[in-house]
PDB file of N, CA, C and O in Angstrom:
ATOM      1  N   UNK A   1      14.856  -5.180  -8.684  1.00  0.00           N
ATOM      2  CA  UNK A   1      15.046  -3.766  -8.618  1.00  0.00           C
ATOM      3  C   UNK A   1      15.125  -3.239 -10.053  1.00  0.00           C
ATOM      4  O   UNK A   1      16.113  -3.572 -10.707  1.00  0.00           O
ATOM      5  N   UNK A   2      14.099  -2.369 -10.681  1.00  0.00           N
ATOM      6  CA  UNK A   2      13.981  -1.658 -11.711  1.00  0.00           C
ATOM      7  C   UNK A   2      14.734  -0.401 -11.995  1.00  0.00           C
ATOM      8  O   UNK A   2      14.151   0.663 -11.783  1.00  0.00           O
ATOM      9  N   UNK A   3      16.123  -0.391 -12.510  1.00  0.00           N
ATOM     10  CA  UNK A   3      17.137   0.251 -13.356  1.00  0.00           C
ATOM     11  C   UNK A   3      16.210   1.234 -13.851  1.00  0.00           C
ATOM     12  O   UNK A   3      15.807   2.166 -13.156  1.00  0.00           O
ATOM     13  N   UNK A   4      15.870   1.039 -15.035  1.00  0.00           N
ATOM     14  CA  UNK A   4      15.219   1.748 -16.094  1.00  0.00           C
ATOM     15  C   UNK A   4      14.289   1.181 -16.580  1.00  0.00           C
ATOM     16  O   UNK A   4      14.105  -0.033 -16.486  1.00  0.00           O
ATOM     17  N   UNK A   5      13.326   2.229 -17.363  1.00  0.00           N
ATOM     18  CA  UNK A   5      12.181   1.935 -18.521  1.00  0.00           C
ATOM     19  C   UNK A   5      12.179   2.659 -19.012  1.00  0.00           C
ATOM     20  O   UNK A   5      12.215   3.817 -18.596  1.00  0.00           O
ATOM     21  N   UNK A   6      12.115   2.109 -20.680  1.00  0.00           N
ATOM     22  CA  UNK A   6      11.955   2.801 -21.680  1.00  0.00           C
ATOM     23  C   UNK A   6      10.812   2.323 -22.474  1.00  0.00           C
ATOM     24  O   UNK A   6      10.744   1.094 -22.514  1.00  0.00           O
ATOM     25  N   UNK A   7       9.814   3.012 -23.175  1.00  0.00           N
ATOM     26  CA  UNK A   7       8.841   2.890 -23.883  1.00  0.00           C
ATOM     27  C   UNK A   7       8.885   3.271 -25.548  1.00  0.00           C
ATOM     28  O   UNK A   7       8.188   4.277 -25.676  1.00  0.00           O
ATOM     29  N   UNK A   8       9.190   3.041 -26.283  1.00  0.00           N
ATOM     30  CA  UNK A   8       9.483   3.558 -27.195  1.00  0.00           C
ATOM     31  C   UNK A   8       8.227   3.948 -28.622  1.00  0.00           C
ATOM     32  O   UNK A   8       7.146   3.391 -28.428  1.00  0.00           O
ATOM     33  N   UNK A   9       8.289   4.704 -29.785  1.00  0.00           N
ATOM     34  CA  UNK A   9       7.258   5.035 -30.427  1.00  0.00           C
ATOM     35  C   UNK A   9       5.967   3.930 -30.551  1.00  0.00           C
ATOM     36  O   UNK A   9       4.838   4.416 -30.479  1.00  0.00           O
ATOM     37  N   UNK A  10       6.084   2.629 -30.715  1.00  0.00           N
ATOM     38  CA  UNK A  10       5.576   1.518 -31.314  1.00  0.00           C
ATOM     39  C   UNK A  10       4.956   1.349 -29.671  1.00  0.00           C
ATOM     40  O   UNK A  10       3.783   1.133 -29.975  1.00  0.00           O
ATOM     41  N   UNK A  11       4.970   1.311 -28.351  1.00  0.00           N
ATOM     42  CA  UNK A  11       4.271   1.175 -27.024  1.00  0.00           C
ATOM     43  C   UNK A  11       5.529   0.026 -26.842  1.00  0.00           C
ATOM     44  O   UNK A  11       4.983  -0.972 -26.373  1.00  0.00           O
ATOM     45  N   UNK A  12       6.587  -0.165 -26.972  1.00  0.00           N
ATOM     46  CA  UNK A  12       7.212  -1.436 -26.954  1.00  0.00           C
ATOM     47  C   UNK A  12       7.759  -1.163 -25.420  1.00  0.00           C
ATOM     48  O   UNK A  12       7.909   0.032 -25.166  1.00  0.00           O
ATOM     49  N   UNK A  13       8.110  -2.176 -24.256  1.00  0.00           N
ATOM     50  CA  UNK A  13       8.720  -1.625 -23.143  1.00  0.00           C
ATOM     51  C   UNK A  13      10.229  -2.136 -22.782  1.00  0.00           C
ATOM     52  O   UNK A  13      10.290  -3.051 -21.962  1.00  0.00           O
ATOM     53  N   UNK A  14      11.006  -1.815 -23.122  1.00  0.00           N
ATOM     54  CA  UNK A  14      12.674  -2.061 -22.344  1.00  0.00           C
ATOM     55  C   UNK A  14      12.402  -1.818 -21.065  1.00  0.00           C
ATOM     56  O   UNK A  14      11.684  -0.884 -20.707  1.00  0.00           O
ATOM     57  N   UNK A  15      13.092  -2.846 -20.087  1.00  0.00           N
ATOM     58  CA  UNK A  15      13.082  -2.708 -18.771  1.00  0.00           C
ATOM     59  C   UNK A  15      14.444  -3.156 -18.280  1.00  0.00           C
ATOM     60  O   UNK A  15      14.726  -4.310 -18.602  1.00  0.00           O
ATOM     61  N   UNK A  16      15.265  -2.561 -17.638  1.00  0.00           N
ATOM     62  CA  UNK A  16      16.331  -3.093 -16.874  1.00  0.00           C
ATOM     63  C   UNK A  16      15.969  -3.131 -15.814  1.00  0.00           C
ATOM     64  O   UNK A  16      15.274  -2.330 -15.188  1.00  0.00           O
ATOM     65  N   UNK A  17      16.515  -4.285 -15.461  1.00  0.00           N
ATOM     66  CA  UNK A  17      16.537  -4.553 -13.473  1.00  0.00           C
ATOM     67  C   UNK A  17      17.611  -4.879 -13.306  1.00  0.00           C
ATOM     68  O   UNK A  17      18.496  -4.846 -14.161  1.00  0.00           O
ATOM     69  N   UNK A  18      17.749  -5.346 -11.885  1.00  0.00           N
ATOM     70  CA  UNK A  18      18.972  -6.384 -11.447  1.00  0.00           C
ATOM     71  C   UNK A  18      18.217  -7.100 -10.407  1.00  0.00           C
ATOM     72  O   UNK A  18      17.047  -6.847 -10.117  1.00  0.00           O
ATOM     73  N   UNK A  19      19.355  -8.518  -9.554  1.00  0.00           N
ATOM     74  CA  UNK A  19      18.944  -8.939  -8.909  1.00  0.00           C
ATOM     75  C   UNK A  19      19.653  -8.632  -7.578  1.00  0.00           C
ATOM     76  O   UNK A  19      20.688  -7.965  -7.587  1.00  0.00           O
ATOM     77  N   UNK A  20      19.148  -9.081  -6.485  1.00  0.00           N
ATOM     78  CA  UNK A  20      20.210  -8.845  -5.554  1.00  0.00           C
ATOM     79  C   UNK A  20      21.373  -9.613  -5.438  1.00  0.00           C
ATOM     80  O   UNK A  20      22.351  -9.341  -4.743  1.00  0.00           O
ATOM     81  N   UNK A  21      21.178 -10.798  -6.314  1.00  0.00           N
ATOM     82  CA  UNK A  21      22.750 -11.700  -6.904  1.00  0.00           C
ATOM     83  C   UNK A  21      22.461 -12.833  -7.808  1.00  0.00           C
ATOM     84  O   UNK A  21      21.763 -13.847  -7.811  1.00  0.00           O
ATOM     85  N   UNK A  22      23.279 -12.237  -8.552  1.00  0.00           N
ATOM     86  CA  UNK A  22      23.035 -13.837  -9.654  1.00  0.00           C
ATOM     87  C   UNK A  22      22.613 -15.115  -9.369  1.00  0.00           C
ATOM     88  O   UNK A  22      22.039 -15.725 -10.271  1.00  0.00           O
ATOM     89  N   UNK A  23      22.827 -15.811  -7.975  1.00  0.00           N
ATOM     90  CA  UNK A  23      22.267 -16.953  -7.596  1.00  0.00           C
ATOM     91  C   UNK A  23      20.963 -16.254  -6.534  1.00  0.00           C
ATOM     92  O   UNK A  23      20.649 -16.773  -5.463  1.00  0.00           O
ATOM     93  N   UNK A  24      20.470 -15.292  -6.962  1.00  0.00           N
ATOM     94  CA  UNK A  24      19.123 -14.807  -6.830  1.00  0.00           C
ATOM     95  C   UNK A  24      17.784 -15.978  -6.672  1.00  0.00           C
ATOM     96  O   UNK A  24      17.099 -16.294  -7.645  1.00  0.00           O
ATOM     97  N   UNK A  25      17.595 -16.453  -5.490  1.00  0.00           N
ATOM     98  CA  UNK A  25      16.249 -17.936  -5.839  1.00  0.00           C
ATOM     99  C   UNK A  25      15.003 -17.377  -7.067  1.00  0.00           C
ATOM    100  O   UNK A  25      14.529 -18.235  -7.811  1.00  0.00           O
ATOM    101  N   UNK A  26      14.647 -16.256  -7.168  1.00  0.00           N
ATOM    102  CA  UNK A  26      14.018 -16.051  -8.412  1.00  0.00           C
ATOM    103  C   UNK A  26      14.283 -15.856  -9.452  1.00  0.00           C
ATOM    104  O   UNK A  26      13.428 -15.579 -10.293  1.00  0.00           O
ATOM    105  N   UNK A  27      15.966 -15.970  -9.801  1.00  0.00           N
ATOM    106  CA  UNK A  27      16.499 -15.294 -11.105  1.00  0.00           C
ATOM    107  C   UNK A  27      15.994 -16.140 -12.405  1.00  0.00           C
ATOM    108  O   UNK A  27      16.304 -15.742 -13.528  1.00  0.00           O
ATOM    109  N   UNK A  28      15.153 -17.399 -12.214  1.00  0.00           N
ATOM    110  CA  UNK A  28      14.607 -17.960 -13.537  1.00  0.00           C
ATOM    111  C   UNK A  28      13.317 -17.386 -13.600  1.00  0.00           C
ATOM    112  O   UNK A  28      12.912 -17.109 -14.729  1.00  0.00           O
ATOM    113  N   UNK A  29      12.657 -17.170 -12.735  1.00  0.00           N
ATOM    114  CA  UNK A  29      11.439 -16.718 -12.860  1.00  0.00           C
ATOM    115  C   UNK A  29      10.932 -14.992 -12.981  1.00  0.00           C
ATOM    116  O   UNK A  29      10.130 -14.353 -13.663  1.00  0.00           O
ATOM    117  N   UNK A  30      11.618 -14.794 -12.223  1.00  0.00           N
ATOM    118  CA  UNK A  30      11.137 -12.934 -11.977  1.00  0.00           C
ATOM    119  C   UNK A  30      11.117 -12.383 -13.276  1.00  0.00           C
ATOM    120  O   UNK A  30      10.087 -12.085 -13.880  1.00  0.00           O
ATOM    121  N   UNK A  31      12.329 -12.247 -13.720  1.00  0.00           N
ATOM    122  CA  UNK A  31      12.347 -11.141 -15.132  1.00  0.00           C
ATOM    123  C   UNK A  31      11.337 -11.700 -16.492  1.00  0.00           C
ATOM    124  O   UNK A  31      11.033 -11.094 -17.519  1.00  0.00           O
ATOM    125  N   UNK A  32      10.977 -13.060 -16.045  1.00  0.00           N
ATOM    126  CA  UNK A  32       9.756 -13.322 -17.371  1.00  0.00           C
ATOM    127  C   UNK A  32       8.278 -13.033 -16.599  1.00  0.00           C
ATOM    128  O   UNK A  32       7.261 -12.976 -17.290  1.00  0.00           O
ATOM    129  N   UNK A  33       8.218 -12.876 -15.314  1.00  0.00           N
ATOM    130  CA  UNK A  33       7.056 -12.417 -14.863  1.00  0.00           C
ATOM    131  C   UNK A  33       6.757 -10.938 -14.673  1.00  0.00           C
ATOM    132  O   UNK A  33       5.665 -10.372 -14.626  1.00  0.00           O
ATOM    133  N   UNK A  34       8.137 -10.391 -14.564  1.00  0.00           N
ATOM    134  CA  UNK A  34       7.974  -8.750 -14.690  1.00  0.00           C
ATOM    135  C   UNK A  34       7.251  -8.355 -16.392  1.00  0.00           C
ATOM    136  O   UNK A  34       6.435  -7.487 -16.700  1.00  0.00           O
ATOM    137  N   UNK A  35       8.066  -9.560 -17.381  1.00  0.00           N
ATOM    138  CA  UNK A  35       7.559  -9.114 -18.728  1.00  0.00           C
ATOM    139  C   UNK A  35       6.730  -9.331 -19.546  1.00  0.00           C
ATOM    140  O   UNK A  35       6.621  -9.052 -20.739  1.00  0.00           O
ATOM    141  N   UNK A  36       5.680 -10.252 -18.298  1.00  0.00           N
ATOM    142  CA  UNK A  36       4.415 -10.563 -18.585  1.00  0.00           C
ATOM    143  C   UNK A  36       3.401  -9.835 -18.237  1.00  0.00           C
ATOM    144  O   UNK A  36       2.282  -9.691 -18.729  1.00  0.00           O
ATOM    145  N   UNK A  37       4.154  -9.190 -16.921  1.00  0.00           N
ATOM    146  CA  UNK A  37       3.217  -8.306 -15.981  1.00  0.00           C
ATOM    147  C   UNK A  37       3.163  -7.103 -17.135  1.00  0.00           C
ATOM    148  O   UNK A  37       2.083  -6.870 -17.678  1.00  0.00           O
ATOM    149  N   UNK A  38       4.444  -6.289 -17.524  1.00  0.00           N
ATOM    150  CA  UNK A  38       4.531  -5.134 -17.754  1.00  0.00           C
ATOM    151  C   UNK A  38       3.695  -5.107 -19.628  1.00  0.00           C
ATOM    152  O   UNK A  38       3.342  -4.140 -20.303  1.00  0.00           O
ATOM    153  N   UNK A  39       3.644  -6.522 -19.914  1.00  0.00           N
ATOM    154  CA  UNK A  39       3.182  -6.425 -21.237  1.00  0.00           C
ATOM    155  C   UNK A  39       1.377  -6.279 -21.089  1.00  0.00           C
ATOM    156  O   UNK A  39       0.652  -5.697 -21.896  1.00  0.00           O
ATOM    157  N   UNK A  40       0.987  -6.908 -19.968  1.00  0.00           N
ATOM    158  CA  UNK A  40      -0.104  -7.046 -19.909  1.00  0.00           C
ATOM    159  C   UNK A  40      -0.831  -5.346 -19.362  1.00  0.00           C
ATOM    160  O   UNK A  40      -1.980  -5.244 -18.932  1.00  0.00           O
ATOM    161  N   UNK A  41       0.063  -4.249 -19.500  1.00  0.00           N
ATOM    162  CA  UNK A  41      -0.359  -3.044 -19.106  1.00  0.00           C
ATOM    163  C   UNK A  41      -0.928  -2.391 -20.309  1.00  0.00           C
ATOM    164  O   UNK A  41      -0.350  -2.323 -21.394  1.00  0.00           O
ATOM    165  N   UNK A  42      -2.509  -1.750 -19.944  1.00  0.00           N
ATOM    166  CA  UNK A  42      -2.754  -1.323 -21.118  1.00  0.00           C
ATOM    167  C   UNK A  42      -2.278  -0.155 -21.719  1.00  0.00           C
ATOM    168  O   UNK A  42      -1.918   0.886 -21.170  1.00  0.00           O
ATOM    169  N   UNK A  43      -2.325  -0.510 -23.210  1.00  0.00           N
ATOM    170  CA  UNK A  43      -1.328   0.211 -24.321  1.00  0.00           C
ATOM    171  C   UNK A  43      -0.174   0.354 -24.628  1.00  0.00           C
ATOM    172  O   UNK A  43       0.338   1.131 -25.435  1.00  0.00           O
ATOM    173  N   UNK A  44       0.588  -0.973 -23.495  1.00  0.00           N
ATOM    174  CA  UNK A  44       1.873  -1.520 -23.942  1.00  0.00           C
ATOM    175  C   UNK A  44       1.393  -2.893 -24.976  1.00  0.00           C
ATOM    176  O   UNK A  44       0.455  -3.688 -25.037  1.00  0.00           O
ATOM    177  N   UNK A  45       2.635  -2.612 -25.697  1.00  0.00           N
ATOM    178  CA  UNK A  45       2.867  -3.621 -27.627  1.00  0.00           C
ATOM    179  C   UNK A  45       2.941  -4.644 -26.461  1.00  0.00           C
ATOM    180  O   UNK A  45       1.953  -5.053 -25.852  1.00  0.00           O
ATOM    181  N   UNK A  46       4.390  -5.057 -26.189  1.00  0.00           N
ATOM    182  CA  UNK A  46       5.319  -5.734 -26.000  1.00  0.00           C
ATOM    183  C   UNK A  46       6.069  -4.910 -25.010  1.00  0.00           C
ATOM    184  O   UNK A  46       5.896  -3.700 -24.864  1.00  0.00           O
ATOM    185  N   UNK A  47       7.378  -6.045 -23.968  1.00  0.00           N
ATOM    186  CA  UNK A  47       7.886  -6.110 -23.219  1.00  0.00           C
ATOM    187  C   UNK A  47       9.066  -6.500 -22.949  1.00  0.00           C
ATOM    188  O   UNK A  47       8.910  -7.664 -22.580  1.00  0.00           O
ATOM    189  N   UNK A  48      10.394  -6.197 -22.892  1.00  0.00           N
ATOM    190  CA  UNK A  48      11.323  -7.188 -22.422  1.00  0.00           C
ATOM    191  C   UNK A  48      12.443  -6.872 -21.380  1.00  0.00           C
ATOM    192  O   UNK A  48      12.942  -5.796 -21.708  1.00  0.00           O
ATOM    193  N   UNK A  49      12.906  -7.257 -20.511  1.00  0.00           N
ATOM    194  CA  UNK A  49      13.389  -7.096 -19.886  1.00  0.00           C
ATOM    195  C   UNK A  49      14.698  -7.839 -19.591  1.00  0.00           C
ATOM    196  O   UNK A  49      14.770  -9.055 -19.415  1.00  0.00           O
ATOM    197  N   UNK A  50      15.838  -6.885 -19.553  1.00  0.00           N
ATOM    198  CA  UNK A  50      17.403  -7.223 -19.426  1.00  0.00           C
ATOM    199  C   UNK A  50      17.553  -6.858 -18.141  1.00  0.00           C
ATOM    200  O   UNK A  50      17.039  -5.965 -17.468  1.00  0.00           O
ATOM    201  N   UNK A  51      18.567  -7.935 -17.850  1.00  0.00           N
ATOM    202  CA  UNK A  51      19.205  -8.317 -16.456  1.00  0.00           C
ATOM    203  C   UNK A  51      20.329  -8.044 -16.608  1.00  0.00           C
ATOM    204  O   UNK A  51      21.080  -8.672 -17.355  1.00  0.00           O
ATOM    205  N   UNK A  52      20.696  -6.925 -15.836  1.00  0.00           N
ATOM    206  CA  UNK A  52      21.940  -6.264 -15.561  1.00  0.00           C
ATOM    207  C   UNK A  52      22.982  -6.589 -13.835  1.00  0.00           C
ATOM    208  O   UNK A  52      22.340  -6.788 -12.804  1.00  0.00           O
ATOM    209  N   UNK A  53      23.917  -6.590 -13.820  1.00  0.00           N
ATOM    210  CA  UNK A  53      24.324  -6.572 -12.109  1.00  0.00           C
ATOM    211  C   UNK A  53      25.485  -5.158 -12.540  1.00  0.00           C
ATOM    212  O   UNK A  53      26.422  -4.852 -11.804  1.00  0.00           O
ATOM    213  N   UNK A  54      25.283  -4.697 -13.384  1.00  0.00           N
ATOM    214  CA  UNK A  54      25.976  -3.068 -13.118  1.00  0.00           C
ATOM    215  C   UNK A  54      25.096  -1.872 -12.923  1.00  0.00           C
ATOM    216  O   UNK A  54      24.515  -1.722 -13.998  1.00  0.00           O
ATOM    217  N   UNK A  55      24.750  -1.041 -12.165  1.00  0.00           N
ATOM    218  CA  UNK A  55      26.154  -1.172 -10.987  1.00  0.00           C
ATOM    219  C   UNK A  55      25.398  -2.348 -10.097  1.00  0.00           C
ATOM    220  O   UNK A  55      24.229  -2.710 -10.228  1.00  0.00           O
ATOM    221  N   UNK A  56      26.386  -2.850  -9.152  1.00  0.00           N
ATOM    222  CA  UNK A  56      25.881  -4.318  -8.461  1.00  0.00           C
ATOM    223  C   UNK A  56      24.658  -3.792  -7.494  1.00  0.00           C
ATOM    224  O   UNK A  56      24.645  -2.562  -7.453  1.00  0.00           O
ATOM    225  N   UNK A  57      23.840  -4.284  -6.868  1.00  0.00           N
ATOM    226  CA  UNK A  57      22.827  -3.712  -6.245  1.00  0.00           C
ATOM    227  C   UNK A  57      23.227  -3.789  -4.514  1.00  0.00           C
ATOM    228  O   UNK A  57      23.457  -4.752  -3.783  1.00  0.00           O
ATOM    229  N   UNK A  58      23.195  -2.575  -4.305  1.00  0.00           N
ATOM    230  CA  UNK A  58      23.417  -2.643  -2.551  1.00  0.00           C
ATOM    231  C   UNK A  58      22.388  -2.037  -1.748  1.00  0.00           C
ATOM    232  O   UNK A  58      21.753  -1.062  -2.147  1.00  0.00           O
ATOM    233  N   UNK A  59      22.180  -2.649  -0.493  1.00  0.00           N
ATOM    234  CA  UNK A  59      21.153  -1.839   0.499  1.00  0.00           C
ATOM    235  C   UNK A  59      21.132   0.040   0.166  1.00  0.00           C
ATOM    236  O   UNK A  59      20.171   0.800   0.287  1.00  0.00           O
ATOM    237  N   UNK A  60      22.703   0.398  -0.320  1.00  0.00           N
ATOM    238  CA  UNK A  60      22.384   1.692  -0.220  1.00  0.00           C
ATOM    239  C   UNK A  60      21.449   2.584  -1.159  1.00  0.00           C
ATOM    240  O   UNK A  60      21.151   3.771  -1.034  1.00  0.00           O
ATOM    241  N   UNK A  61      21.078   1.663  -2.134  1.00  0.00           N
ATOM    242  CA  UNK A  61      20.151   1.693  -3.349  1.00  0.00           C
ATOM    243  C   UNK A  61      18.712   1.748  -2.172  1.00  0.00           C
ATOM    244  O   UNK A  61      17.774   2.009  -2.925  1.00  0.00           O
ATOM    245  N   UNK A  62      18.481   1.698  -1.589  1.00  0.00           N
ATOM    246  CA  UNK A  62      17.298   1.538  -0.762  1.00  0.00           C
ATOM    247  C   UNK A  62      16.893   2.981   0.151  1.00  0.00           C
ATOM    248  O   UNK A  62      17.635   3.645   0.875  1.00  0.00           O
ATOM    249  N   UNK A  63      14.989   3.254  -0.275  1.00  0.00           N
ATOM    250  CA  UNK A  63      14.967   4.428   0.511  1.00  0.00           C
ATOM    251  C   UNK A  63      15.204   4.030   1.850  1.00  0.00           C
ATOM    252  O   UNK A  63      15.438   2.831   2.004  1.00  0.00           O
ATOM    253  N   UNK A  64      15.196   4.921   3.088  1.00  0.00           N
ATOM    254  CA  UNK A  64      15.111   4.554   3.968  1.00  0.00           C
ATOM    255  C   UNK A  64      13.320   3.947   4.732  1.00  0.00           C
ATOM    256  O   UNK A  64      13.193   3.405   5.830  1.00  0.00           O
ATOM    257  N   UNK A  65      12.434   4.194   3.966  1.00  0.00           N
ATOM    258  CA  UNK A  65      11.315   3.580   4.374  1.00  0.00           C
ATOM    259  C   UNK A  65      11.265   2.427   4.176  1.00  0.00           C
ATOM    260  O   UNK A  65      10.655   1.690   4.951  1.00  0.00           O
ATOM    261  N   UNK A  66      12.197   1.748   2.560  1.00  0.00           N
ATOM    262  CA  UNK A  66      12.444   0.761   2.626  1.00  0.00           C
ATOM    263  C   UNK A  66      13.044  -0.284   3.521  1.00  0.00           C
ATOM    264  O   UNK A  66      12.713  -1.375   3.984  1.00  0.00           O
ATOM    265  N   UNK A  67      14.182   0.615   3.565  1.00  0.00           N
ATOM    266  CA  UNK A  67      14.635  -0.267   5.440  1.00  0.00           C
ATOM    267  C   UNK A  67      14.365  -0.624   5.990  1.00  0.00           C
ATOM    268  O   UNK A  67      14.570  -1.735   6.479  1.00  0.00           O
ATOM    269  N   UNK A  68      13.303   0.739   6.345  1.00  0.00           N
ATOM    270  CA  UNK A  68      12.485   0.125   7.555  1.00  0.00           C
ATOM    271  C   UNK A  68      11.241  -0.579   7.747  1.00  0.00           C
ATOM    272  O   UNK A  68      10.528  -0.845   8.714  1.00  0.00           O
ATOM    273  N   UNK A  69      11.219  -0.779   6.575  1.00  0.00           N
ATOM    274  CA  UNK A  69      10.282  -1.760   6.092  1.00  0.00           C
ATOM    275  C   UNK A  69      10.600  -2.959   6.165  1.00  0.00           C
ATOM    276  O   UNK A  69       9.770  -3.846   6.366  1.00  0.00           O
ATOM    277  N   UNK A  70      11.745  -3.147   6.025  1.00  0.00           N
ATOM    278  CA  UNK A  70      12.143  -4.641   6.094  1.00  0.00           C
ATOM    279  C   UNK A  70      13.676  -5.083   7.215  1.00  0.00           C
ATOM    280  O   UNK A  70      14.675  -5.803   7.197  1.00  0.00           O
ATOM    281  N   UNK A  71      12.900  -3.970   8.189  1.00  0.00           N
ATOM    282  CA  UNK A  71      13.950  -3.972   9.380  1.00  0.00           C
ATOM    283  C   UNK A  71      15.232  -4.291   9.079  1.00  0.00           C
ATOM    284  O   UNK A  71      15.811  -5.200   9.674  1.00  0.00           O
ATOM    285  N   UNK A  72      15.869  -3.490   8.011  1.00  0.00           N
ATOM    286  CA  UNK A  72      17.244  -2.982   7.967  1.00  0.00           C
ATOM    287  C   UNK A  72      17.780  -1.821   9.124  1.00  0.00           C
ATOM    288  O   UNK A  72      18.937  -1.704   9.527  1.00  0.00           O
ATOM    289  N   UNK A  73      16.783  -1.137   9.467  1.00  0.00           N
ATOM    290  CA  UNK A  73      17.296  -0.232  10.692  1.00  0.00           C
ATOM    291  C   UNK A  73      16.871  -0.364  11.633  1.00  0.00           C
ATOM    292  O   UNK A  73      17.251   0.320  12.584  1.00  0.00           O
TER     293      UNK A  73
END
């Protein structure tokens, strides 16, 4: 789940996410594939991405299409 992005003068990209929990099964992999993905966008420099759990991530963070997308409702 993508927090924020920031791009700054130089095309450089800050990205915060979180996971849905620290023992997350992708937490070794995801955030270096988000910052491979997001570097590989054209007229981005560079990429990096910080892993945050504030605020902690809850279903209520979720649109409701999301839900129901993944039969939460």
């Amino acid at each position: 789940m993508i927090y924020e992005v920031k791009i700054d003068d130089n095309a450089n990209a800050f990205i915060q996410m979180t996971l849905t929990s620290p023992s997350c099964p992708v937490a070794e992999s995801l955030p270096a594939e988000v910052e491979q993905k997001a570097a590989g966008v054209e007229g981005v420099s560079s990429a990096k991405v910080e892993i945050t759990f504030e605020p902690p991530w809850s279903q209520d963070m979720m649109s409701e299409e999301a839900k129901l997308e993944l039969g939460f409702l």
